[in-house]
MDTraj code that builds the backbone (N, CA, C; nanometers):
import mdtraj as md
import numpy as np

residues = "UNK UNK UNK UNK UNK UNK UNK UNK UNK UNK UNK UNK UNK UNK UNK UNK UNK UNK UNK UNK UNK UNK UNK UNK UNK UNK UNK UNK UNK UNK UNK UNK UNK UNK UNK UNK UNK UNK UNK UNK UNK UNK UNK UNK UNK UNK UNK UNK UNK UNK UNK UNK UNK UNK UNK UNK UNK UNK UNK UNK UNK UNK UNK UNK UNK UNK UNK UNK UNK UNK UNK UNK UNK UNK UNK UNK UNK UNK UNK UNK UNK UNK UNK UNK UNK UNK UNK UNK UNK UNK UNK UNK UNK UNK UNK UNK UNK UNK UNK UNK UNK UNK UNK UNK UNK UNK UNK UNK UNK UNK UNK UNK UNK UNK UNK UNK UNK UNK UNK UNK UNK UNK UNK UNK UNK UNK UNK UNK UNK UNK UNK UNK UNK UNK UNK UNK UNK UNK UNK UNK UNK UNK UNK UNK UNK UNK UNK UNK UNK UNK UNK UNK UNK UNK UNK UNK UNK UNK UNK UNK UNK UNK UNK UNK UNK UNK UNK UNK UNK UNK UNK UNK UNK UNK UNK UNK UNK UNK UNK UNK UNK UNK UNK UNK UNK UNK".split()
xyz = np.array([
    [-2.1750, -1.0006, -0.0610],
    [-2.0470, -1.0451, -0.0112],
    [-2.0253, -0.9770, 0.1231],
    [-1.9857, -1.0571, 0.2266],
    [-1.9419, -1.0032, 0.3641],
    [-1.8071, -0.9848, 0.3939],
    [-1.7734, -0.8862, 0.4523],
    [-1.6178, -0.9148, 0.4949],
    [-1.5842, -0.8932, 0.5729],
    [-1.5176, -0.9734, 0.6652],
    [-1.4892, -0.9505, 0.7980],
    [-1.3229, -0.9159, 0.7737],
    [-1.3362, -0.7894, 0.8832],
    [-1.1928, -0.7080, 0.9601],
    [-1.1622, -0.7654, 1.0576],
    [-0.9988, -0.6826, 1.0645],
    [-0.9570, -0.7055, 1.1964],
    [-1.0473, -0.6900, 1.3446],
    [-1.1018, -0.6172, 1.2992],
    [-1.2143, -0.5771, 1.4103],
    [-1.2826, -0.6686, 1.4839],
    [-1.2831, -0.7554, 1.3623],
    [-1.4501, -0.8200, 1.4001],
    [-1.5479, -0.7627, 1.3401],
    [-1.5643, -0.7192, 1.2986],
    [-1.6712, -0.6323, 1.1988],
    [-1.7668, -0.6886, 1.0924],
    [-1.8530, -0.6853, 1.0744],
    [-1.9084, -0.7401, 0.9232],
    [-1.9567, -0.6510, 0.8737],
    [-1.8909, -0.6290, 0.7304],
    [-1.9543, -0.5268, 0.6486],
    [-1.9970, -0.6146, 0.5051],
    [-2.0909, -0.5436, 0.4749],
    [-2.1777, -0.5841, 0.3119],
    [-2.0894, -0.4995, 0.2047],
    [-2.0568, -0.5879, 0.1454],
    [-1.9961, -0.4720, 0.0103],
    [-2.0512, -0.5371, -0.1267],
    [-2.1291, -0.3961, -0.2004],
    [-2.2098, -0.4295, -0.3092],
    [-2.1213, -0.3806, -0.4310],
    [-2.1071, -0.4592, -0.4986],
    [-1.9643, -0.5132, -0.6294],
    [-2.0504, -0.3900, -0.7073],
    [-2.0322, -0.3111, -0.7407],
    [-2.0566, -0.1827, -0.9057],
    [-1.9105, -0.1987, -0.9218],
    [-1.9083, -0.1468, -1.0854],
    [-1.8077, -0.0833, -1.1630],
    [-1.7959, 0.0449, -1.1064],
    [-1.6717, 0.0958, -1.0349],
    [-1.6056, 0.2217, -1.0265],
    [-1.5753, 0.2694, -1.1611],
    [-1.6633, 0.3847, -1.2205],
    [-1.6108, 0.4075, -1.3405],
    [-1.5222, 0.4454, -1.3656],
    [-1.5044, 0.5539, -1.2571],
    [-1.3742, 0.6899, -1.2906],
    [-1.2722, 0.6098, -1.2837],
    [-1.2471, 0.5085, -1.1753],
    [-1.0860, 0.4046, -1.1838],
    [-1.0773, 0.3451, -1.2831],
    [-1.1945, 0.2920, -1.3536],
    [-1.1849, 0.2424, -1.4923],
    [-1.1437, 0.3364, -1.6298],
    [-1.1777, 0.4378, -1.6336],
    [-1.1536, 0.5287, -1.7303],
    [-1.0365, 0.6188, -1.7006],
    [-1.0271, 0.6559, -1.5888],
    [-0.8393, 0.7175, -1.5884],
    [-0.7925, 0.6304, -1.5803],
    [-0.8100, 0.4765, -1.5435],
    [-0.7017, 0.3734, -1.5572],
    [-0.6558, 0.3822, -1.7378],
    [-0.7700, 0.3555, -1.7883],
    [-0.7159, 0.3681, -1.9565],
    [-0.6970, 0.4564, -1.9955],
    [-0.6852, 0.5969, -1.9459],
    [-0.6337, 0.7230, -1.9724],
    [-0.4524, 0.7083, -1.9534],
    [-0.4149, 0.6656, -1.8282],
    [-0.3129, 0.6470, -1.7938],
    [-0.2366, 0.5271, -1.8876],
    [-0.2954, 0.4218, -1.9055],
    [-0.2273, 0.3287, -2.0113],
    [-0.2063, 0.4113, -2.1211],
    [-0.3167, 0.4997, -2.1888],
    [-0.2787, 0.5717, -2.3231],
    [-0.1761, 0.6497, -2.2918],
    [-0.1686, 0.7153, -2.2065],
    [-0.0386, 0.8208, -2.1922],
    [0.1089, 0.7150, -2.1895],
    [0.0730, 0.5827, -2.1582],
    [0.1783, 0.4745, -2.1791],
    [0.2258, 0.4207, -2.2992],
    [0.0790, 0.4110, -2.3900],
    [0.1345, 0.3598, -2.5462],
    [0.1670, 0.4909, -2.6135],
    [0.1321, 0.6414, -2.5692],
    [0.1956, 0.7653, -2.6447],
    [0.3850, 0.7188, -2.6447],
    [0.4072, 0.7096, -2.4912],
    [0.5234, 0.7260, -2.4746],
    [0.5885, 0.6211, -2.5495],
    [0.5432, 0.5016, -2.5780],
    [0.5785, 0.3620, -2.6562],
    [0.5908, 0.3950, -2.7533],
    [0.4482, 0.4747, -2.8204],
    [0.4394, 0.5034, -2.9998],
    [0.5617, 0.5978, -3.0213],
    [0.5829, 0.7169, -2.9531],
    [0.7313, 0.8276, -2.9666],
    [0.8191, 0.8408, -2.8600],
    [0.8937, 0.7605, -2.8749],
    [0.9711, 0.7439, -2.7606],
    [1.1016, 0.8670, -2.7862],
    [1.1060, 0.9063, -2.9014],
    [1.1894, 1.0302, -2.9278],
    [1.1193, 1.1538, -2.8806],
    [0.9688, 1.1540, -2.8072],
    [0.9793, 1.2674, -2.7636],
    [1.0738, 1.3364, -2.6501],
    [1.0933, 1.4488, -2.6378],
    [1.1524, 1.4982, -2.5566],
    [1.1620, 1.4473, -2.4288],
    [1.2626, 1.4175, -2.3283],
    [1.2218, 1.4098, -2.1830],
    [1.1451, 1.5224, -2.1009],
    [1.1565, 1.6245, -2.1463],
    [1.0423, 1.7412, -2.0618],
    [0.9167, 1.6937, -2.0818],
    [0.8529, 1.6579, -2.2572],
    [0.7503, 1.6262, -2.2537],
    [0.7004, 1.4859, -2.2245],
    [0.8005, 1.3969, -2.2025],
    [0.7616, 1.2803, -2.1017],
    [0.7360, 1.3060, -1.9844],
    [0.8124, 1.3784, -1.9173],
    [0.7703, 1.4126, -1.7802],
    [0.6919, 1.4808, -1.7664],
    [0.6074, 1.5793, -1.8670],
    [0.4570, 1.6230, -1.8478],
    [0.3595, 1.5397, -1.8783],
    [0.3513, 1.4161, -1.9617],
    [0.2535, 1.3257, -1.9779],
    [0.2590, 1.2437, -1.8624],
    [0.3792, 1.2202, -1.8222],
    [0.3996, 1.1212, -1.6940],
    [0.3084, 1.2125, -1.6007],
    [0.3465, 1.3421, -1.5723],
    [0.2919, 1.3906, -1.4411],
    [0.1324, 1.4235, -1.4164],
    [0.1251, 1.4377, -1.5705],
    [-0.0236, 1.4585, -1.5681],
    [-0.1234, 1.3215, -1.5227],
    [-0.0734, 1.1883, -1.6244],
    [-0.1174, 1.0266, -1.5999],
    [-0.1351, 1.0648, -1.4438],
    [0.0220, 1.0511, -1.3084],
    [0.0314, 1.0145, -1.2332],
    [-0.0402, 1.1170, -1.1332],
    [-0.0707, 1.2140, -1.1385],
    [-0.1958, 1.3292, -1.0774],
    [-0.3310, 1.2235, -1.0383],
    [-0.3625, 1.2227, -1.1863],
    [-0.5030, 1.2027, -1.2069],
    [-0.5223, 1.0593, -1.1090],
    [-0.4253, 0.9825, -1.1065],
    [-0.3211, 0.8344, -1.0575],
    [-0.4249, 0.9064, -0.9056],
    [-0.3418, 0.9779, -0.8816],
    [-0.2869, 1.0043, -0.7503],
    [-0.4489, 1.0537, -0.6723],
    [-0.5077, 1.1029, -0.7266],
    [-0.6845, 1.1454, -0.7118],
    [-0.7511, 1.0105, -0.6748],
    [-0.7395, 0.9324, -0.8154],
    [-0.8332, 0.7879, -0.7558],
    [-0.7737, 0.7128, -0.6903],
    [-0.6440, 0.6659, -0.6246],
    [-0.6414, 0.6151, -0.5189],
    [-0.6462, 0.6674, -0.3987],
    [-0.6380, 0.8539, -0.3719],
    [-0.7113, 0.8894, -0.2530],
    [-0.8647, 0.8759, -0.2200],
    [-0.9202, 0.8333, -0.3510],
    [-1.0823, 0.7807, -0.3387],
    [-1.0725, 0.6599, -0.2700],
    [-1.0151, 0.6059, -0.3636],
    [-1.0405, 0.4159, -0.2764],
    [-0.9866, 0.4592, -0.1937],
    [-0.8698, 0.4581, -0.0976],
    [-0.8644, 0.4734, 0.0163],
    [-0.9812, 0.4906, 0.0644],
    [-1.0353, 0.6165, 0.0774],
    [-1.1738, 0.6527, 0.1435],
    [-1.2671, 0.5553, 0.1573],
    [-1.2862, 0.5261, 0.0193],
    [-1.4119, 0.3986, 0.0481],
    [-1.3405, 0.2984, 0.1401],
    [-1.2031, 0.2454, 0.1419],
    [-1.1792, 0.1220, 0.1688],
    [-1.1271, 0.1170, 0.3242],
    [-1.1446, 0.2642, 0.3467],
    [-1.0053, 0.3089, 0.5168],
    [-1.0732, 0.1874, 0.6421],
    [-1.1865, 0.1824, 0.6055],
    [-1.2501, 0.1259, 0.7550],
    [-1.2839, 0.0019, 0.7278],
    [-1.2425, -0.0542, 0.6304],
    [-1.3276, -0.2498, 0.6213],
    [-1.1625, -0.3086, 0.5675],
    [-1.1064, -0.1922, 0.4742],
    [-0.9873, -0.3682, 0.4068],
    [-0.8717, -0.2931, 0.5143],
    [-0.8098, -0.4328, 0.5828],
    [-0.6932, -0.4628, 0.6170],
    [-0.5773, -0.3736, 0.5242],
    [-0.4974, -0.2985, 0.5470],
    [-0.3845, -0.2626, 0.4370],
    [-0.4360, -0.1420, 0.3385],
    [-0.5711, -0.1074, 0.3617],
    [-0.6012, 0.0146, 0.2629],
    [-0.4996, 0.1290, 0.2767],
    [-0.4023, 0.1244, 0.3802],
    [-0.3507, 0.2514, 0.3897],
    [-0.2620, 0.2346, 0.2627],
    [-0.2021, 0.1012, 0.2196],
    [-0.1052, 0.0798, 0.0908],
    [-0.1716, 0.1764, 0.0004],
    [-0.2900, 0.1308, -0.0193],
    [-0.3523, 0.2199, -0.1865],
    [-0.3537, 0.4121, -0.0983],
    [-0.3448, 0.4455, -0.0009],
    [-0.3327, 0.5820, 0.0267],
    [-0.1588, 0.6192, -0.0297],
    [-0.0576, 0.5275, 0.0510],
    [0.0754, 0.5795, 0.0317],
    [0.0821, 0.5668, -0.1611],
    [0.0666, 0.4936, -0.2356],
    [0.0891, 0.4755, -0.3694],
    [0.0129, 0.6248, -0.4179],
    [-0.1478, 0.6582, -0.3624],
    [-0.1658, 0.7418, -0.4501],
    [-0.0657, 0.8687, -0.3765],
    [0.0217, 0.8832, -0.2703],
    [0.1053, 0.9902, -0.2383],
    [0.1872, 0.9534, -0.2828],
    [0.2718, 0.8677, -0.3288],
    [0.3779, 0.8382, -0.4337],
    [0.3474, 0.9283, -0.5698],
    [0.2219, 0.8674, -0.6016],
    [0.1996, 0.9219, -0.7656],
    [0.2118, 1.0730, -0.7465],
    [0.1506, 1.1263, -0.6418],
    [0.1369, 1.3021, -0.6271],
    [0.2547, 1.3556, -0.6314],
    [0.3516, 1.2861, -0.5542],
    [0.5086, 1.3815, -0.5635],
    [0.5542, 1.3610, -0.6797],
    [0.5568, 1.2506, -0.7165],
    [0.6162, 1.2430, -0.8488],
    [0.5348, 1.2847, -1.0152],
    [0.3980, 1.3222, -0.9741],
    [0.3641, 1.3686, -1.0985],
    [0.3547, 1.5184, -1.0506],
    [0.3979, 1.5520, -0.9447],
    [0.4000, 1.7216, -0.9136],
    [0.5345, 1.7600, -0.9403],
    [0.6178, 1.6555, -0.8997],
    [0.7922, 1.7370, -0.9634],
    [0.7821, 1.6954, -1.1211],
    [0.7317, 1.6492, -1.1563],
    [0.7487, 1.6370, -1.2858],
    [0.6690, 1.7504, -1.3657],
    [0.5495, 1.8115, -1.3660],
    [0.4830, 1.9102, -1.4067],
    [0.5686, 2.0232, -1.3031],
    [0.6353, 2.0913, -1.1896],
    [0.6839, 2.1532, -1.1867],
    [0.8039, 2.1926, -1.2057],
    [0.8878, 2.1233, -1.1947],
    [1.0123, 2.1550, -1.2797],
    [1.0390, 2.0517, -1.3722],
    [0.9735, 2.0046, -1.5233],
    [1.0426, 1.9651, -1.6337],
    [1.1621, 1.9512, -1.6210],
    [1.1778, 2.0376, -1.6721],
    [1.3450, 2.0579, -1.7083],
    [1.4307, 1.9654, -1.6590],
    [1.4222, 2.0084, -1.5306],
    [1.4840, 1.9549, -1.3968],
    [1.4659, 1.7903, -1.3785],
    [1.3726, 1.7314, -1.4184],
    [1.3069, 1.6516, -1.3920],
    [1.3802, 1.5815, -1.5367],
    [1.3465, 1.6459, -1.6207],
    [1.4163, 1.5533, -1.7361],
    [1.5099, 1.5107, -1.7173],
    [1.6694, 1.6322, -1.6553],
    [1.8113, 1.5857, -1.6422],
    [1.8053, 1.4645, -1.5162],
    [1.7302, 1.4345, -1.4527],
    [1.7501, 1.3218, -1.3479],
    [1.6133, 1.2811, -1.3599],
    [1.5372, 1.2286, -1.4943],
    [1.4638, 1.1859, -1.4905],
    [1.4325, 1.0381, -1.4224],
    [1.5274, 0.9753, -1.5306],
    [1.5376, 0.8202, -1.4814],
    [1.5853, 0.8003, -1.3102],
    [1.6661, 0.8623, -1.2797],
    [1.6797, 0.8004, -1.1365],
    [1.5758, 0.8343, -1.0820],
    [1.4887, 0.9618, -1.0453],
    [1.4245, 0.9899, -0.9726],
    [1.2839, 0.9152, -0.9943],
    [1.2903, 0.8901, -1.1172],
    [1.1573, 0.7463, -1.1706],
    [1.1980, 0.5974, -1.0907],
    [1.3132, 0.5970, -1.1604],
    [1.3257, 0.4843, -1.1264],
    [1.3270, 0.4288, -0.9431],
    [1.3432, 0.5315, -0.8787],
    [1.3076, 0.5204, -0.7336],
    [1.1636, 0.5158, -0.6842],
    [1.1374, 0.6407, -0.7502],
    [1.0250, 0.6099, -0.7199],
    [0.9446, 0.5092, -0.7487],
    [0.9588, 0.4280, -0.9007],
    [0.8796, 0.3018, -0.9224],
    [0.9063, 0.2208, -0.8484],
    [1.0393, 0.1869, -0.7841],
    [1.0431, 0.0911, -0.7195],
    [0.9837, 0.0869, -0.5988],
    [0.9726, 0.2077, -0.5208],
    [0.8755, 0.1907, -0.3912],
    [0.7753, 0.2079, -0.4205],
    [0.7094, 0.2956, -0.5436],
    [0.5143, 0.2514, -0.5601],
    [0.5308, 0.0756, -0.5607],
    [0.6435, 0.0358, -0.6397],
    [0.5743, -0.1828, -0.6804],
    [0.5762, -0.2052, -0.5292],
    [0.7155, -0.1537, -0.4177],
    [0.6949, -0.2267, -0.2922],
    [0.5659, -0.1941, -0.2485],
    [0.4935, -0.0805, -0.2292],
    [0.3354, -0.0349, -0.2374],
    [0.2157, -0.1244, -0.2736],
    [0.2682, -0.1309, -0.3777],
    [0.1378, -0.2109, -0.4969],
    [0.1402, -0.3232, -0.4558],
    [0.2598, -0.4139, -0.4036],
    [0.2580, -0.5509, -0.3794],
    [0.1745, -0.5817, -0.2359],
    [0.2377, -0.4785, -0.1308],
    [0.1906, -0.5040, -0.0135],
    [0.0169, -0.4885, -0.0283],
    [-0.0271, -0.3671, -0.1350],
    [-0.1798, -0.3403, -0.1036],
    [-0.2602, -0.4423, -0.1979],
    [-0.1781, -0.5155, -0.2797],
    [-0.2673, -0.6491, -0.3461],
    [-0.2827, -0.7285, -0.2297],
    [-0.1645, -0.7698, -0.1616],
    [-0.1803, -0.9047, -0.0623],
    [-0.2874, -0.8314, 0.0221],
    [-0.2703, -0.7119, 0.1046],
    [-0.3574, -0.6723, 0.1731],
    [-0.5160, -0.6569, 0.1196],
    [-0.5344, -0.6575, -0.0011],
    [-0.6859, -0.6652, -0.0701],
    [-0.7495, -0.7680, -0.0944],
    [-0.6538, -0.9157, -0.1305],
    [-0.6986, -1.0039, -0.1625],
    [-0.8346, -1.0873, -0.1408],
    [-0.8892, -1.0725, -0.0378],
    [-1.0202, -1.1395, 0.0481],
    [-1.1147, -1.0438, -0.0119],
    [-1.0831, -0.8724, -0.0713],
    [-1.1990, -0.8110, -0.0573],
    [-1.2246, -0.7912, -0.2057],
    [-1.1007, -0.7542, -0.3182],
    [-1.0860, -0.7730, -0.4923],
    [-1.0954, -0.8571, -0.5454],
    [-1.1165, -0.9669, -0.5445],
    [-1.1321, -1.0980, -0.6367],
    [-1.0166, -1.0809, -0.6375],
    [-1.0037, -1.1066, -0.7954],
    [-0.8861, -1.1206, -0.9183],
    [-0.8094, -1.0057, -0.8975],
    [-0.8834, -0.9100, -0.8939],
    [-0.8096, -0.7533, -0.8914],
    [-0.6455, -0.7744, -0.8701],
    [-0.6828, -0.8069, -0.7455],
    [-0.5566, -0.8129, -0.6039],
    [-0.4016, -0.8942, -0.7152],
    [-0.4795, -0.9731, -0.7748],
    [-0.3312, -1.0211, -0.8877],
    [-0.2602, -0.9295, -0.9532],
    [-0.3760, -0.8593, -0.9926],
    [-0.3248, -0.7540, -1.0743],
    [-0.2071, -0.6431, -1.0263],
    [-0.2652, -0.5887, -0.9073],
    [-0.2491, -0.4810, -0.8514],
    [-0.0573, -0.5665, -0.8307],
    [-0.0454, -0.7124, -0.7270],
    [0.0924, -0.7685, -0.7340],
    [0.1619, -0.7659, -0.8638],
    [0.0979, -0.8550, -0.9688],
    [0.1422, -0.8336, -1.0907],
    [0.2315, -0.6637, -1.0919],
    [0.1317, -0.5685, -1.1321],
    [0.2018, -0.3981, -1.1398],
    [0.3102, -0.3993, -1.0592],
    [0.2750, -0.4603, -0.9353],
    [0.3827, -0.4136, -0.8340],
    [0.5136, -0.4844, -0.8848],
    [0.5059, -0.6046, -0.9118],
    [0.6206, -0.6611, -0.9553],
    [0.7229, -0.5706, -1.0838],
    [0.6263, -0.5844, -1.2065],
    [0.6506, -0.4774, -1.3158],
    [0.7178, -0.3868, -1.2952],
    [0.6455, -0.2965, -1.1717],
    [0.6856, -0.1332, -1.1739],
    [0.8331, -0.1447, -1.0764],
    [0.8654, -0.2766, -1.0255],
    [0.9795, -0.2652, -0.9535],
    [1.1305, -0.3424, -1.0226],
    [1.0622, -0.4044, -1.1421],
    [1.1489, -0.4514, -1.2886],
    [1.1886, -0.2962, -1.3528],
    [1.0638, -0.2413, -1.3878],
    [1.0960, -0.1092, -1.4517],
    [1.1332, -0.0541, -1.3917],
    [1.2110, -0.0050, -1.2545],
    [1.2728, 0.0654, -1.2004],
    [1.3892, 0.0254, -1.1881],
    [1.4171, -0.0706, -1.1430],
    [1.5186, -0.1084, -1.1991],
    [1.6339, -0.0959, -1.2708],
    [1.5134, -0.0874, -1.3824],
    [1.5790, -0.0763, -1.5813],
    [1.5954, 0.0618, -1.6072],
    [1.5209, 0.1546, -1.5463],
    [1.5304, 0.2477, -1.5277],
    [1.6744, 0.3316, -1.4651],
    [1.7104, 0.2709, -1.3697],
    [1.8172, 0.2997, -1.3066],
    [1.9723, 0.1940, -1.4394],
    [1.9472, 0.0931, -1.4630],
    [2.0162, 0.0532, -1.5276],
    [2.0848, 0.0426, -1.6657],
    [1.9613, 0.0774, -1.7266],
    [1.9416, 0.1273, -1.8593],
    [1.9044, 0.2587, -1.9177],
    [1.9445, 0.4072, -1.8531],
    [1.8561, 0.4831, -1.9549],
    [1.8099, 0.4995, -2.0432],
    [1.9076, 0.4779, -2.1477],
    [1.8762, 0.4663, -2.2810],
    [1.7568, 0.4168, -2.2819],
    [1.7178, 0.3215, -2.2743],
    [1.5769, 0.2792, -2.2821],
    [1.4311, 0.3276, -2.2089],
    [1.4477, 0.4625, -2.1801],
    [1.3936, 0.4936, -2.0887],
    [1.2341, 0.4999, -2.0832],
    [1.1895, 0.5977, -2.2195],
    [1.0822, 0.5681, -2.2821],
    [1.0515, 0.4981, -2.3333],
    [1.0672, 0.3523, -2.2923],
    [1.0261, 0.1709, -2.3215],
    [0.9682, 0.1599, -2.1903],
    [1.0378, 0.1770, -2.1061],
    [1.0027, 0.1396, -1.9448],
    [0.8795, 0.1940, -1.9042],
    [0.9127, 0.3884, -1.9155],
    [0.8304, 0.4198, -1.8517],
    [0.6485, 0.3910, -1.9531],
    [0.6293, 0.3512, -2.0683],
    [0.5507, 0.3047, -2.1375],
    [0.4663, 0.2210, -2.0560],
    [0.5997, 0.1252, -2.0268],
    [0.5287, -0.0341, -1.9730],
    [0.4931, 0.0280, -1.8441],
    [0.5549, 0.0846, -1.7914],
    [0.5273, 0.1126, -1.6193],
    [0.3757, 0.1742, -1.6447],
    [0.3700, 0.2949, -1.6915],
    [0.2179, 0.3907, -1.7458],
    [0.1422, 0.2775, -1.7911],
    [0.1373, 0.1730, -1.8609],
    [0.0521, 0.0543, -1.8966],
    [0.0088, -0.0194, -1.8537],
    [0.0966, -0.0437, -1.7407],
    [0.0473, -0.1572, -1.6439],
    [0.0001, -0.0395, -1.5092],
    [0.0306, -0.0094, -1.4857],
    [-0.0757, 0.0993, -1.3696],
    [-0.1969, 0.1537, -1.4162],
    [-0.2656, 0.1299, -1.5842],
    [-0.3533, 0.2324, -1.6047],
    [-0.4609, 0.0883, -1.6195],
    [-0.4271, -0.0847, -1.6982],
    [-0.4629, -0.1349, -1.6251],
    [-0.4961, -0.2021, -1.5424],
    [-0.4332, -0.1770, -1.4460],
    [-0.4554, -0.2349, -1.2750],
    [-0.5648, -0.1370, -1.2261],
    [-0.5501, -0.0132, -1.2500],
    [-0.6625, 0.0750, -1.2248],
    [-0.8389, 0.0626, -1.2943],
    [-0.8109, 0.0590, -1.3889],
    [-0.9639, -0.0327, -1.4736],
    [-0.9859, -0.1740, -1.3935],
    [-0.8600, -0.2346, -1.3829],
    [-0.9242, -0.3848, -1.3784],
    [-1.0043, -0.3603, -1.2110],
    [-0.8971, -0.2830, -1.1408],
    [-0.9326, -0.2541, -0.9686],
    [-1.0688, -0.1947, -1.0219],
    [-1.1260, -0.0771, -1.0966],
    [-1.1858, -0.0706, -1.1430],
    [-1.3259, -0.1148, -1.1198],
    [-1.3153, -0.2395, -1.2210],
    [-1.4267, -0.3409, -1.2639],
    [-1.4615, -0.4554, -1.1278],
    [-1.3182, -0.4809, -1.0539],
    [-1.3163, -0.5840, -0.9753],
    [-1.3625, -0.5446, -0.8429],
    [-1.3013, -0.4362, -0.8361],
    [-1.3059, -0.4017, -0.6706],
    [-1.4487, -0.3379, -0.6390],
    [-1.5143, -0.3527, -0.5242],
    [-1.6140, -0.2808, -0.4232],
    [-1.6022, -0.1909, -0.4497],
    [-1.7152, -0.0703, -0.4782],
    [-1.7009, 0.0683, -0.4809],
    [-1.7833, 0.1651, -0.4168],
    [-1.8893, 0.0609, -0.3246],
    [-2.0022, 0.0571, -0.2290],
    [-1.9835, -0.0330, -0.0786],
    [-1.9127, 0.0465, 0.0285],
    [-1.9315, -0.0479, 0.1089],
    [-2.0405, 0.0419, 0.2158],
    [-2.1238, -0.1117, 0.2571],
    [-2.2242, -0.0253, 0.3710],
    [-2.2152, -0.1109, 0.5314],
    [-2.1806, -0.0436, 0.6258],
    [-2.2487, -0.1480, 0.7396],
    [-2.3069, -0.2225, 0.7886],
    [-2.3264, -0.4189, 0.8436],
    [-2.3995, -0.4254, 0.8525],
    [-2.4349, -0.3485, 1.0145],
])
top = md.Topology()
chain = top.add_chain()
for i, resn in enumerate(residues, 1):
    res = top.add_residue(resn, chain, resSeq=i)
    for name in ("N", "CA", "C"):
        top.add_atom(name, md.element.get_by_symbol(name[0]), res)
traj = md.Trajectory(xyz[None], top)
């Protein structure tokens, strides 16, 4: 497969399975059906499963970036999302507590600008992810419903953030399976 940049450029990109995006992607969904299966856990210890998911989050999309900085149009989207995930799974593993009493708003903001994120870096991937790129809009849409609900609904809070952790863990497998994880020059 060839893909031409803004540049003008032609680069070869040879389709492998990215494993690690595939396997913390379903790491991150599980930390989504935990929060689904006990939603009476504590908010401290939601916000340590959250922060831990959104770390590990936050690692593999500073990878893709890397692979992707110099051939896809819009790779900088998948850089800002994985700096989204970092602040927010770093205030959440550093102050709990804190994080619990303004959990939901400070989620719920933040989900809503990772989906504006996620949406812009699907459209921007589309020519180079297959299918992926649906996905990645799909999440974005989701994670900006669940923020939302988040802000609107607390009570329901550990429902949301479930679905939100579920659908980011996989968009990450599917980006995963779909996306380039080898690009070479021609």
């Amino acid at each position: 497969m060839s893909v031409n940049t803004m540049s003008g450029q032609s680069h070869h990109v040879k389709q492998s399975i990215d494993w690690g995006a595939f396997f913390v992607g379903i790491l991150v969904a599980l930390a989504g059906i935990v929060v689904l299966a006990w939603p009476g856990l504590s908010l401290v210890m939601l916000a340590q499963i959250a922060g831990v998911g959104l770390l590990v989050a936050a690692i593999f999309d500073a990878v893709a970036w890397w692979r992707m900085r110099k051939v896809v149009d819009g790779a900088g989207w998948t850089l800002v999302s994985g700096i989204c995930d970092l602040i927010l799974g770093v205030m959440f593993l550093i102050h709990p507590i804190v994080a619990a009493g303004v959990i939901t708003i400070l989620v719920g903001c933040f989900v809503i600008v990772y989906g504006g994120f996620a949406i812009a870096a699907g459209f921007g991937m589309r020519n180079l992810v297959g299918s992926g790129w649906g996905w990645m809009v799909a999440n974005g849409v989701v994670s900006i419903i669940c923020g939302l609900l988040f802000l609107l609904n607390p009570a329901f809070f550990a429902i949301y953030l479930g679905v939100f952790l579920i659908m980011r863990g996989v968009t990450m497998s599917v980006l995963g399976v779909t996306a380039p994880n080898q690009i070479t020059y021609l």
